[in-house]
N, C-alpha and C positions, 0 to 999 in steps of 0.2 A: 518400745523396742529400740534398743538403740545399734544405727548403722553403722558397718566397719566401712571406712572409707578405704579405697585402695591407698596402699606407700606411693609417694610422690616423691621420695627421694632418693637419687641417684647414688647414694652412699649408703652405708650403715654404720650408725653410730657409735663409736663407743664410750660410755658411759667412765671418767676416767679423771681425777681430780690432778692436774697438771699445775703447776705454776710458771705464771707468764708476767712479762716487764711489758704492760703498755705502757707506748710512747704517740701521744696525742696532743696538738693543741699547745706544745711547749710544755705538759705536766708528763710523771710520769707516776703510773701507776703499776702495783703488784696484785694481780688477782690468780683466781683460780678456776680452770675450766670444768665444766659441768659436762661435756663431752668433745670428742673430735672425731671427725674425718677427714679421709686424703686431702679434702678440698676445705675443710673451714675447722671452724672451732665457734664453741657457746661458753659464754662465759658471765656473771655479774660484775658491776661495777658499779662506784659509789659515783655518776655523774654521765648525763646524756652525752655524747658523741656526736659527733657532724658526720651524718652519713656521707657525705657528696665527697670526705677528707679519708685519703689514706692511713692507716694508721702501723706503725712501724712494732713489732712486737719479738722479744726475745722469747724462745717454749724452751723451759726445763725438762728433761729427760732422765726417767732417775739410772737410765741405761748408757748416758754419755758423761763426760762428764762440760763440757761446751753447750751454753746455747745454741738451740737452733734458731736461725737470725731468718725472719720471713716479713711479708708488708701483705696487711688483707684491707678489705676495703667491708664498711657496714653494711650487710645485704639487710637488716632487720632491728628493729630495740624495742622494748618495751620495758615501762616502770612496773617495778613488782608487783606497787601494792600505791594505794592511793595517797598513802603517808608522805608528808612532805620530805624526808630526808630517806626514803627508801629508795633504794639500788636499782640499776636497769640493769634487765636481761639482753645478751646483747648475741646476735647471731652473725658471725664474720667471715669472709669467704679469703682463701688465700689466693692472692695473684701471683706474688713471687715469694720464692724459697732461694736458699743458698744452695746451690747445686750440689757443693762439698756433703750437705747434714739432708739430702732430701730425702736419699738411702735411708739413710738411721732412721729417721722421722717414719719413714713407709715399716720400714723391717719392723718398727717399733709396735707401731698398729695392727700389722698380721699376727705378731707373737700374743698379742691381746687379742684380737679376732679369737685366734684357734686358742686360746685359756677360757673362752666365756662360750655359753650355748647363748645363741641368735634366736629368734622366733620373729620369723615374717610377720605383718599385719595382713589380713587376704580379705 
């Protein structure tokens, strides 16, 4: 029998393929998010991360047409798969947003909220 653990997280996610300019480490990279909320974003990418390092990152909106300029910090990473040249999944919290795009960025996420049916975990 398999048990439902209660939701432990403070957000709800939404499932939502985004492109994003990580900027890390002096490289930069172009990925795509796996989901977001108000407070983070999941995403893969081709090379570990230094949790302890800010990492600076531009989000595409296909509703603006500006980046939204924001800096999250690594709450989480994991390699996909045990292949040596396989992607880490990468779970990131946002610390700061631009004040100007924080609106958009939220307004963005409610319009997706009420477009999708939700289903708690209980």
């Amino acid at each position: 029998m398999k048990l439902k653990l209660p939701e432990r997280r403070r957000f709800i996610r939404v499932e939502t393929p985004l492109r994003v300019t990580v900027i890390s480490g002096g490289e930069v990279n172009e990925v795509v998010t796996k989901n977001v909320s108000p407070v983070g974003l999941r995403f893969e990418i081709g090379r570990e991360l230094k949790e302890t390092e800010n990492i600076k990152m531009d989000l595409y909106l296909p509703i603006h047409h500006d980046p939204i300029h924001l800096e999250a910090k690594i709450i989480w990473q994991n390699k996909v798969s045990l292949e040596d040249n396989a992607p880490y999944d990468i779970g990131a919290e946002i610390v700061e947003i631009d004040d100007e795009t924080k609106n958009i960025f939220l307004k963005y996420l409610c319009d997706l909220l009420y477009s999708v049916t939700y289903t708690a975990r209980t």
